[in-house]
MIVEX-994723 format. One record per residue (C-alpha): residue number from 1; residue in three letters; x, y, z. Coordinates in Angstrom, 2 decimals. Layout:
% residues N
{rec NUM; 'ALA'; {X; Y; Z}};
...
//
This chain:
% residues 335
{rec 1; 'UNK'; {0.00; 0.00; 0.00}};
{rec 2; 'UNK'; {1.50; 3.60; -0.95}};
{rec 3; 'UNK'; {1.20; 6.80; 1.63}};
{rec 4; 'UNK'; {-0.46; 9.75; 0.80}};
{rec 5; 'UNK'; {0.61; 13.11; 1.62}};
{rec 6; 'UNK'; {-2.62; 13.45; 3.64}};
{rec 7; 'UNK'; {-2.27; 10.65; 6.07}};
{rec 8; 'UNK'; {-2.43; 11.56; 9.51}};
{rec 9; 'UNK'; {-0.30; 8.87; 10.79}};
{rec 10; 'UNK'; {3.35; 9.54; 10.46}};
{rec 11; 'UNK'; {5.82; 7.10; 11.11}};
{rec 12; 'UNK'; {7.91; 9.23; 8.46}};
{rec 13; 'UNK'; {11.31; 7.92; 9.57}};
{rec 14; 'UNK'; {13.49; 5.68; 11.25}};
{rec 15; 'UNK'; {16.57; 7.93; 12.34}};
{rec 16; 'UNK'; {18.69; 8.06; 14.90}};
{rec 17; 'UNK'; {21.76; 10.59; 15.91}};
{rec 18; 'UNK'; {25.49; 9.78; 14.82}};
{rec 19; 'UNK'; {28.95; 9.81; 15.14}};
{rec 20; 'UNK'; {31.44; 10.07; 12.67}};
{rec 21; 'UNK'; {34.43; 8.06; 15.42}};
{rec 22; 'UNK'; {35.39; 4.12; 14.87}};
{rec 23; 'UNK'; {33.53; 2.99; 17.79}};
{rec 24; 'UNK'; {29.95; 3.01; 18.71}};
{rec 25; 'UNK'; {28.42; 6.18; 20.26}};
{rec 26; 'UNK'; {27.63; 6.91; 23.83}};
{rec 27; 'UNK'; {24.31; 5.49; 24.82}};
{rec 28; 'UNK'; {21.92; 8.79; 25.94}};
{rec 29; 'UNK'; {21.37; 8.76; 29.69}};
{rec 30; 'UNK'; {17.95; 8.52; 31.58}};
{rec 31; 'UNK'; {16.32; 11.38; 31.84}};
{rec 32; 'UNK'; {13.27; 9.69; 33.24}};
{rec 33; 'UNK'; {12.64; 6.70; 34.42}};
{rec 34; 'UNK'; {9.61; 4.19; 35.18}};
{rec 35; 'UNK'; {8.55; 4.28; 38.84}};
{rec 36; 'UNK'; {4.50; 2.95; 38.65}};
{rec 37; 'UNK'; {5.30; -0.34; 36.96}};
{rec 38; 'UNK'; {1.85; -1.38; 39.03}};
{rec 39; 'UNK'; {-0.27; 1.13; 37.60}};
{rec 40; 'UNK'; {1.27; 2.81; 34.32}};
{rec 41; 'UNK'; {-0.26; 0.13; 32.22}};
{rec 42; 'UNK'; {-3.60; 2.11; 32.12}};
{rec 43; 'UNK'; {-2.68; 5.19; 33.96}};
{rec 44; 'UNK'; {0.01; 7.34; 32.58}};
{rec 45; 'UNK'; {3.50; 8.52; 34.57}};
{rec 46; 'UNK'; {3.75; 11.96; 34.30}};
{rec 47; 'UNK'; {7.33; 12.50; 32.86}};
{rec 48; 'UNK'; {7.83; 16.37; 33.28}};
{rec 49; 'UNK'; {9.51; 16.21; 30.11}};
{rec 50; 'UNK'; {8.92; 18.75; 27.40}};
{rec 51; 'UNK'; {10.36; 16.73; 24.12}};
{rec 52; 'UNK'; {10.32; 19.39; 21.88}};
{rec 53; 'UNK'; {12.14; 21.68; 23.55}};
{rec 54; 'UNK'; {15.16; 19.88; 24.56}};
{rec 55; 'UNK'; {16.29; 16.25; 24.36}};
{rec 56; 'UNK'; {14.21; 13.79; 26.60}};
{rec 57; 'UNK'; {15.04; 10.12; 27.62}};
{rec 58; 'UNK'; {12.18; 7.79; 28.94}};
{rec 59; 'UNK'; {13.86; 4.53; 30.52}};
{rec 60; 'UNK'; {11.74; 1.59; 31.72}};
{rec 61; 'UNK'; {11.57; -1.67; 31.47}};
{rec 62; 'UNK'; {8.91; -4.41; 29.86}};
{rec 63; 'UNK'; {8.56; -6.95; 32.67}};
{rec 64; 'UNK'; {6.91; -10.41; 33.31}};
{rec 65; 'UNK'; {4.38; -11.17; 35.17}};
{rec 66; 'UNK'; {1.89; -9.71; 33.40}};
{rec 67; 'UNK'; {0.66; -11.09; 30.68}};
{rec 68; 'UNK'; {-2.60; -10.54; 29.65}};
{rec 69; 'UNK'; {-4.12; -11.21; 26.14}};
{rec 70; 'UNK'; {-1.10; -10.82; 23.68}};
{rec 71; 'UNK'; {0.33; -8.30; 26.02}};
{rec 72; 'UNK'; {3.71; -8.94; 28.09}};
{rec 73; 'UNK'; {3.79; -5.57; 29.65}};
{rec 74; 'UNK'; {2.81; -2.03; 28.55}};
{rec 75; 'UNK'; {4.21; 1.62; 30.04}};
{rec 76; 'UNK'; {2.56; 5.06; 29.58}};
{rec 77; 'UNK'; {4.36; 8.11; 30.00}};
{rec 78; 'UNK'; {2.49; 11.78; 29.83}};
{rec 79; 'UNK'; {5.33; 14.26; 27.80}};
{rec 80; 'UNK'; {4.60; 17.98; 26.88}};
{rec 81; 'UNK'; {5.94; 18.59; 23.12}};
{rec 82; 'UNK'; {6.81; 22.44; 22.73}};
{rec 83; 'UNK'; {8.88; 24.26; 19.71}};
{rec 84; 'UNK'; {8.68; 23.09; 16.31}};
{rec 85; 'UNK'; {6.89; 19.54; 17.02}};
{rec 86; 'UNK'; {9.29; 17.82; 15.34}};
{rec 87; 'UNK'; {10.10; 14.58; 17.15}};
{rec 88; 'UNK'; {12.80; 12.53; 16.34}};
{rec 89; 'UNK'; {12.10; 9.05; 18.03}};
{rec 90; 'UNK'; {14.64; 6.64; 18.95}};
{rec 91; 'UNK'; {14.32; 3.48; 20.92}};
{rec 92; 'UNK'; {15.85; -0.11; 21.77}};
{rec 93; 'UNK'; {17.87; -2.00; 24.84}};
{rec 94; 'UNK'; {19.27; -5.11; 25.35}};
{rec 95; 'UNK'; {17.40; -8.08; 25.14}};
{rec 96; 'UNK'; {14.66; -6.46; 22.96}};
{rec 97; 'UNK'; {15.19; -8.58; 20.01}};
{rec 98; 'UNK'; {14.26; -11.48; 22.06}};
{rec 99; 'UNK'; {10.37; -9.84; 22.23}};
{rec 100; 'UNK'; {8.10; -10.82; 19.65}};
{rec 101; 'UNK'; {6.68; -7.55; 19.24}};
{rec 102; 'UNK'; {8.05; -3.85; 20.76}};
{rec 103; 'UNK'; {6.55; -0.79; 19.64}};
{rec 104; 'UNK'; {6.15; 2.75; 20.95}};
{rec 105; 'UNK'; {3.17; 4.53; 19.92}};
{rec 106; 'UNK'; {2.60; 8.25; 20.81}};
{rec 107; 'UNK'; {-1.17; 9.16; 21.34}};
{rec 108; 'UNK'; {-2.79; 12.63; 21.62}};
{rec 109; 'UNK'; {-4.77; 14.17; 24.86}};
{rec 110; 'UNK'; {-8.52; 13.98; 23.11}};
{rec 111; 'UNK'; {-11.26; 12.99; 25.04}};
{rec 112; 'UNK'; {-10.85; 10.31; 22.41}};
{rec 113; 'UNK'; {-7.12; 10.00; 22.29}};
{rec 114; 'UNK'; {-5.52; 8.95; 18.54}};
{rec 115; 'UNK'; {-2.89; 7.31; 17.60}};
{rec 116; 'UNK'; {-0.43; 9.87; 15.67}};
{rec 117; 'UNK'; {2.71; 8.09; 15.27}};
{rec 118; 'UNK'; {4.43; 4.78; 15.80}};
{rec 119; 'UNK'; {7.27; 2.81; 15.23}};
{rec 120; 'UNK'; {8.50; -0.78; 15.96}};
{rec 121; 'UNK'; {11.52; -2.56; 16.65}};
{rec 122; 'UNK'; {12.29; -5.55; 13.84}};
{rec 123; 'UNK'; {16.07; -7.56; 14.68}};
{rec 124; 'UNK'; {16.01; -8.52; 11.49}};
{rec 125; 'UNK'; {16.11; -5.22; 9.53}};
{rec 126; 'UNK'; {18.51; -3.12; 12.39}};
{rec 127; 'UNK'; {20.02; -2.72; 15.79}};
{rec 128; 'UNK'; {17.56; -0.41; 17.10}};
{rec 129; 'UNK'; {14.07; 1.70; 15.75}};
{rec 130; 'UNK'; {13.14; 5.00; 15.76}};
{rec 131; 'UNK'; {10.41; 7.15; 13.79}};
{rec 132; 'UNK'; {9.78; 10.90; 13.37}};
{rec 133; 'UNK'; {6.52; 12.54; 14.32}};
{rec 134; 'UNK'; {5.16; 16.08; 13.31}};
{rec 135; 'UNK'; {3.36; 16.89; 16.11}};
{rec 136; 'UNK'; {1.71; 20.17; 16.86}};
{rec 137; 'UNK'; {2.59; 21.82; 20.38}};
{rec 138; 'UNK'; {0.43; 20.08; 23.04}};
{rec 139; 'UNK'; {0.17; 17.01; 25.69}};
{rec 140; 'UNK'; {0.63; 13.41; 24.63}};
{rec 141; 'UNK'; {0.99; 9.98; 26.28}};
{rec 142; 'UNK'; {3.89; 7.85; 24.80}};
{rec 143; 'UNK'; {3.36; 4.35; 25.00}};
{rec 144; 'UNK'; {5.67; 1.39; 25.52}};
{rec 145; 'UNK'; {4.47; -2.04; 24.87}};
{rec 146; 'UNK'; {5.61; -5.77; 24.13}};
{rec 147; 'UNK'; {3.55; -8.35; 22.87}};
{rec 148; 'UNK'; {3.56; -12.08; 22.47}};
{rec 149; 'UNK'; {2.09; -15.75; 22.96}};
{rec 150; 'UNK'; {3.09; -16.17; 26.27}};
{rec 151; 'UNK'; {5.46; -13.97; 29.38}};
{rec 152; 'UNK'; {9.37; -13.30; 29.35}};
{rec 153; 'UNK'; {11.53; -15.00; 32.00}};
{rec 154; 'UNK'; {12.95; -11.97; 33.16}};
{rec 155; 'UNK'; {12.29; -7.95; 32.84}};
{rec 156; 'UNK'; {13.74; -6.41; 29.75}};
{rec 157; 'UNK'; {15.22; -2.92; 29.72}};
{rec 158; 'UNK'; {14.71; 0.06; 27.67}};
{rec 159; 'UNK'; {15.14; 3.59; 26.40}};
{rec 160; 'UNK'; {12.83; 5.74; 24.61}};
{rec 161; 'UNK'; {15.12; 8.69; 23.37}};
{rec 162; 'UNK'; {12.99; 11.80; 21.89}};
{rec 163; 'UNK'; {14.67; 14.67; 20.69}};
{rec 164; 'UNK'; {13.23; 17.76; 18.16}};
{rec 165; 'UNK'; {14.94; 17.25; 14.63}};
{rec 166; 'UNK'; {15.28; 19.35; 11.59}};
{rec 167; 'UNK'; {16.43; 17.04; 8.67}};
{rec 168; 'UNK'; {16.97; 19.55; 6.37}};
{rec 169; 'UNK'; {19.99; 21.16; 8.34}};
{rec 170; 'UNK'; {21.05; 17.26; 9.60}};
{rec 171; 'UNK'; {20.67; 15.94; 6.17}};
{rec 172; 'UNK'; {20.32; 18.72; 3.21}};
{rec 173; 'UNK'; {20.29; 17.63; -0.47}};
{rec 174; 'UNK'; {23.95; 17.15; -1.64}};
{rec 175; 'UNK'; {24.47; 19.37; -5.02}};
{rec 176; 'UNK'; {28.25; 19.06; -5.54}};
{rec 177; 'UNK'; {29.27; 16.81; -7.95}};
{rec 178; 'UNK'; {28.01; 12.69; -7.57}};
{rec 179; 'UNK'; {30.22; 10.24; -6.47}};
{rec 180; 'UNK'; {28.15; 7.75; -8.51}};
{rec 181; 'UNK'; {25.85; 8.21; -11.36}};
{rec 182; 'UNK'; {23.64; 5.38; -13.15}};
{rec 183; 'UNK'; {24.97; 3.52; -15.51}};
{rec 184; 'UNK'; {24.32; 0.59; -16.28}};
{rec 185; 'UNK'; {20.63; 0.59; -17.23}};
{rec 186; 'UNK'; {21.30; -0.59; -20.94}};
{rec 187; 'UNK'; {19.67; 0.60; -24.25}};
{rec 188; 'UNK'; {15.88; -0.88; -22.99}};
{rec 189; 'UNK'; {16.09; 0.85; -19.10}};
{rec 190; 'UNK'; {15.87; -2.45; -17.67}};
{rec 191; 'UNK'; {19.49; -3.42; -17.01}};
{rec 192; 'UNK'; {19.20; -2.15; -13.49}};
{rec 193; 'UNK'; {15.79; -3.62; -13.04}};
{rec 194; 'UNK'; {16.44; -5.59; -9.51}};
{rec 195; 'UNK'; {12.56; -5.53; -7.55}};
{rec 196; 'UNK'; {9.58; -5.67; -9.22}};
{rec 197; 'UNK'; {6.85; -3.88; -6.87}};
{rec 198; 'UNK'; {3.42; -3.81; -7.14}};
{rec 199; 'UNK'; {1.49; -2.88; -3.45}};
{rec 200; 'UNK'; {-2.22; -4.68; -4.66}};
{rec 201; 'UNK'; {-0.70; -7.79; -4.86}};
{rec 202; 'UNK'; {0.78; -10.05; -2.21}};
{rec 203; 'UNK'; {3.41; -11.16; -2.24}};
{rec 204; 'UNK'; {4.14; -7.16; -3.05}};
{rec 205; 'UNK'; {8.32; -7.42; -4.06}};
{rec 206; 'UNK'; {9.54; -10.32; -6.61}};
{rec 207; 'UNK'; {12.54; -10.50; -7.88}};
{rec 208; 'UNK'; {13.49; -8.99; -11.62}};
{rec 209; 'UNK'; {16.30; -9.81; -14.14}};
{rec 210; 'UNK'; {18.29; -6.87; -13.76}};
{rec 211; 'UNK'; {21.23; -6.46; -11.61}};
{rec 212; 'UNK'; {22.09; -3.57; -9.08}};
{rec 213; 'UNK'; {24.52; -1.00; -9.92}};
{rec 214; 'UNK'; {28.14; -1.69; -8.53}};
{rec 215; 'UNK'; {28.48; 1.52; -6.97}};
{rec 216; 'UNK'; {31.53; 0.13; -4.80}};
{rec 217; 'UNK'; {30.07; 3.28; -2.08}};
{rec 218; 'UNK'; {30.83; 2.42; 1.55}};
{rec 219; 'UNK'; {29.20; 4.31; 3.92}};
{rec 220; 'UNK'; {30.50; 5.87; 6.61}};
{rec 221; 'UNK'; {29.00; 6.85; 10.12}};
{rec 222; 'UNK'; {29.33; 10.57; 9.92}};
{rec 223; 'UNK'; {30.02; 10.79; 6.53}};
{rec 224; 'UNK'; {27.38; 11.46; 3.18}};
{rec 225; 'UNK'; {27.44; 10.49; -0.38}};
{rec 226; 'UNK'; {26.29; 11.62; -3.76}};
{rec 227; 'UNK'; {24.44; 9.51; -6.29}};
{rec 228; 'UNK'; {22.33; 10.70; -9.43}};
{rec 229; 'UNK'; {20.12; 8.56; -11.93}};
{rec 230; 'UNK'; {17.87; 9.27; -14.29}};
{rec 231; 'UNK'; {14.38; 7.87; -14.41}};
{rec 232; 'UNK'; {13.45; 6.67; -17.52}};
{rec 233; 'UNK'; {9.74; 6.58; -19.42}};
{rec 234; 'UNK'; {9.49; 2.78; -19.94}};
{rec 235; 'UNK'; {6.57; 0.52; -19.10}};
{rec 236; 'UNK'; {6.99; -1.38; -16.13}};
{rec 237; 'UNK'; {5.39; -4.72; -15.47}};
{rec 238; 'UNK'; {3.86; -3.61; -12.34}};
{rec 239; 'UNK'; {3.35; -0.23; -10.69}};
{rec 240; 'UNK'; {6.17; 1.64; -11.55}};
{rec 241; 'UNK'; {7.96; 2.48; -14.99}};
{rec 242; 'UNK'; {11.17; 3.00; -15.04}};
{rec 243; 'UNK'; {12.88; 1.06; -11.99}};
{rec 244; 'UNK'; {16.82; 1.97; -10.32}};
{rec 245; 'UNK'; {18.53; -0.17; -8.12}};
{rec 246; 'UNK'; {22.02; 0.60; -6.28}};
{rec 247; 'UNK'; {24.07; -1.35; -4.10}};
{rec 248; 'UNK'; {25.63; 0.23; -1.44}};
{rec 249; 'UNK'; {27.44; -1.17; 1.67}};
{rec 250; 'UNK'; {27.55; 0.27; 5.45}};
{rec 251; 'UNK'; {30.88; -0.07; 7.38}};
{rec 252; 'UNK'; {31.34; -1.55; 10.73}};
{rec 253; 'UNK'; {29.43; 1.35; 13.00}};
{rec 254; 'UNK'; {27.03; 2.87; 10.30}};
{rec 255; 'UNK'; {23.91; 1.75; 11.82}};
{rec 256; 'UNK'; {21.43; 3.60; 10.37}};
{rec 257; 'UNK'; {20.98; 5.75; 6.95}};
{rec 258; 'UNK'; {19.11; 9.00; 6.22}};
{rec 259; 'UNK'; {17.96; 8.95; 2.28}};
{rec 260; 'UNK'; {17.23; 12.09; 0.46}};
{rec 261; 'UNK'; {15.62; 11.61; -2.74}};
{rec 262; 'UNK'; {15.06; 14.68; -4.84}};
{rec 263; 'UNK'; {13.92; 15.29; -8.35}};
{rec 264; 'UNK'; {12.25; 18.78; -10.43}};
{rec 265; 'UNK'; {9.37; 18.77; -9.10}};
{rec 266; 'UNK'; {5.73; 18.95; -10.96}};
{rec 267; 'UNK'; {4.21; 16.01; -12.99}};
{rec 268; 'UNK'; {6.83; 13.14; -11.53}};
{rec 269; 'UNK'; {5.71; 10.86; -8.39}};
{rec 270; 'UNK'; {9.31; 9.42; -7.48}};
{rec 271; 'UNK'; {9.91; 6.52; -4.91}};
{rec 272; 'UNK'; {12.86; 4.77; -3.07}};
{rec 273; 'UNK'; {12.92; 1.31; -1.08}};
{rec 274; 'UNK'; {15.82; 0.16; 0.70}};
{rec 275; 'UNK'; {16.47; -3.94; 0.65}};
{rec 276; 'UNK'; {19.20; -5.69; 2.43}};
{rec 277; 'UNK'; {21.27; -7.40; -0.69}};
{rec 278; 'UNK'; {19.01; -10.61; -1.53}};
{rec 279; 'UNK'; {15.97; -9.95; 0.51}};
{rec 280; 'UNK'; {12.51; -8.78; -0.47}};
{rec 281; 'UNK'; {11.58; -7.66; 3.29}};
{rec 282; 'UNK'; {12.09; -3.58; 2.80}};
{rec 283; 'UNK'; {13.97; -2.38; 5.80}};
{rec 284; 'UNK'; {12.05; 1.33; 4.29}};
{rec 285; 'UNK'; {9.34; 1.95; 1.76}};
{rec 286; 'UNK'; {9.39; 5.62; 1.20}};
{rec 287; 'UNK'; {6.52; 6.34; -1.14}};
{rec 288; 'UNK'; {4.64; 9.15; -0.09}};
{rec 289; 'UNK'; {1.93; 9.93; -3.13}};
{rec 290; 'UNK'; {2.86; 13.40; -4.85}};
{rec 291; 'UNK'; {4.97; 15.31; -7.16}};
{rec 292; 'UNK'; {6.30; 17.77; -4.75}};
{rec 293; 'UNK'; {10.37; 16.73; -6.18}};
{rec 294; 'UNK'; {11.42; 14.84; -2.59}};
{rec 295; 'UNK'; {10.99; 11.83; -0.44}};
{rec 296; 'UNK'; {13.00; 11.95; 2.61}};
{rec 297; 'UNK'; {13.34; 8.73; 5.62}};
{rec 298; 'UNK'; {15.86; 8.23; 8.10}};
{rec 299; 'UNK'; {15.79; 4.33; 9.00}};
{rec 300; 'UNK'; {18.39; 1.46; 10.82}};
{rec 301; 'UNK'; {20.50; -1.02; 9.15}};
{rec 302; 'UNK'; {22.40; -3.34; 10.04}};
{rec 303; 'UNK'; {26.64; -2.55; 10.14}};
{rec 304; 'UNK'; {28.95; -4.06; 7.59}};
{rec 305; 'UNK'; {25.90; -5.12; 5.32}};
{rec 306; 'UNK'; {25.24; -5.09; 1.54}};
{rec 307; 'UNK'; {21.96; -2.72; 0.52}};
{rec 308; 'UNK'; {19.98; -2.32; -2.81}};
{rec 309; 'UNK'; {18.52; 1.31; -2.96}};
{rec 310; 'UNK'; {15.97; 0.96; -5.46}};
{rec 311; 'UNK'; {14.37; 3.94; -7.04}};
{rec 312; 'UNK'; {10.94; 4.05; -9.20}};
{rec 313; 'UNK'; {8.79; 6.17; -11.24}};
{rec 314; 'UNK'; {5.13; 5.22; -10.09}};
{rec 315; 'UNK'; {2.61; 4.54; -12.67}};
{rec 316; 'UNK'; {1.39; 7.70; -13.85}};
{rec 317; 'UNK'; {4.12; 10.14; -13.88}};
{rec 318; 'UNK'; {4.66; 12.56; -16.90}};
{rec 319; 'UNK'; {7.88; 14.79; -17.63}};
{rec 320; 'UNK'; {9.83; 11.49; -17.94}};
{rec 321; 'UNK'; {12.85; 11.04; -18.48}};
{rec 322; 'UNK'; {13.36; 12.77; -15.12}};
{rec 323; 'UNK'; {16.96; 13.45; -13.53}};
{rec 324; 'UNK'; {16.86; 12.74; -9.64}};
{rec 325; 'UNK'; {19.53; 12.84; -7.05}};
{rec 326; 'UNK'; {20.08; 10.53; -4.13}};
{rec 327; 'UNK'; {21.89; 12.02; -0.78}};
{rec 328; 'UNK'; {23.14; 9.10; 1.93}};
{rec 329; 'UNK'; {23.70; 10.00; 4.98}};
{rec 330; 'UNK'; {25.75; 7.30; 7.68}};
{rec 331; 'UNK'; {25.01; 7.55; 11.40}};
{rec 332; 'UNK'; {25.26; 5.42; 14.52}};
{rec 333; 'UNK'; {23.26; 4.99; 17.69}};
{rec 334; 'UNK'; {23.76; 2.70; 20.23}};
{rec 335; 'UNK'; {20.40; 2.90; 22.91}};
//
């Protein structure tokens, strides 16, 4: 299923902070942390935080003993979000990968409260999770849960680390020259063909005959790279026409990647998807419906790991061929 620009849900990114040394960052301290494990399943802590105006930690842990239903144990915390509302959400701990299910969901103070964004934690696809919310100035309960078939042996730990963001200054469009550019998309526009994705059908990724660019791009925590493509008008087999794919490889502290796709923008609806080399689980889909020239997520990986970035014109777009331009940022975060 695509986004559209209207949704009110925004799990926009998975991001986290970095560090541009050889070993892993400092973990962010507690600035908070659980004290009504017997009651803050239903009735929130009040943190005292304000999240948007400075950098806030929420520590707790998801402990056994009490299961109920598919849930192993769930924490509420009340935070105040002031300044911008832009919330940059990063969370993980030790032990987490061994939960089934860990998510943290951030709900607003209505009578009714709604869900307005939410991320969760997948071993598979990266070390940690993290998502980033635009939230307008106001109260909000962040909640912590883990789910399952049946109760841990022993409490896990956690931190919830929420800090205001501005992307655009972290991660601006590179516009000096590329340190890649396509090709090797031969004469038809298919050679570099990898994914074929269409979001009505399921399975929604299969595998195509083309084969990823050999960038040879490592990237480094702290450090950004360059690539430009062009996006070709060629009918596709399934939702998108003209289909990019770039392999790219993280180093050994690069745990997470901020993506910057940008393209002229008007009549074009432009796409990326990030795969681990080989696998058809995305570890991001960002393809936010419009033709506004950018798509923008900030997501973890895994270190020392192969990556396909795939890029795609969805069905529909006009102006094509279209010139676009990739920025990659490396980070690290250790929770």
């Amino acid at each position: 299923m695509r986004i559209f620009t209207l949704a009110c849900l925004a799990p926009w990114f998975l991001v986290a902070c970095g560090d541009d040394g050889d070993g892993p960052p400092e973990s962010p301290h507690c600035d908070y942390t659980e004290t009504a494990e017997g009651t803050n399943d239903t009735t929130a802590e009040d943190s005292g935080l304000d999240v948007g105006s400075k950098t806030g930690t929420l520590c707790g842990k998801i402990d056994n003993g009490h299961f109920s239903g598919d849930t192993i144990d769930r924490d509420i915390f009340h935070v105040t979000v002031g300044g911008s509302g832009n919330l940059l959400v990063e969370f993980g701990g030790d032990g987490v990968e061994d939960l089934p299910d860990f998510t943290v969901r951030i709900f607003d103070s209505a009578a009714v409260p709604s869900l307005v964004a939410t991320g969760t934690f997948d071993g598979d696809l990266g070390t940690h999770a993290a998502f980033l919310a635009q939230l307008p100035p106001a109260e909000y309960d962040v909640v912590v849960s883990g789910s399952g078939t049946a109760d841990i042996a022993a409490p896990v730990s956690y931190k919830v680390h929420i800090v205001a963001d501005d992307p655009d200054k972290r991660a601006p469009a590179i516009t000096t020259e590329a340190n890649y550019t396509e090709g090797h998309d031969n004469g038809d526009n298919l050679g570099n063909d990898v994914v074929d994705v269409n979001f009505a059908s399921d399975p929604s990724f299969t595998m195509a005959s083309g084969s990823a660019e050999p960038t040879g791009i490592t990237i480094n925590s702290g450090k950004s790279t360059h690539i430009t493509g062009q996006s070709a008008m060629v009918t596709g087999t399934d939702e998108y026409l003209d289909r990019d794919t770039y392999e790219i490889t993280t180093d050994k502290v690069a745990n997470e990647l901020t993506i910057r796709l940008n393209w002229t923008a008007g009549t074009a609806d432009l796409d990326f998807i990030v795969f681990e080399e080989g696998q058809l689980t995305p570890s991001i889909e960002s393809n936010i419906t419009g033709n506004d020239g950018q798509e923008l997520q900030t997501f973890a990986v895994k270190p020392n790991t192969k990556y396909w970035v795939w890029v795609g014109a969805f069905n529909g777009s006009a102006g094509l061929p279209m010139a676009y331009d990739l920025s990659i940022y490396g980070s690290a975060y250790t929770p």
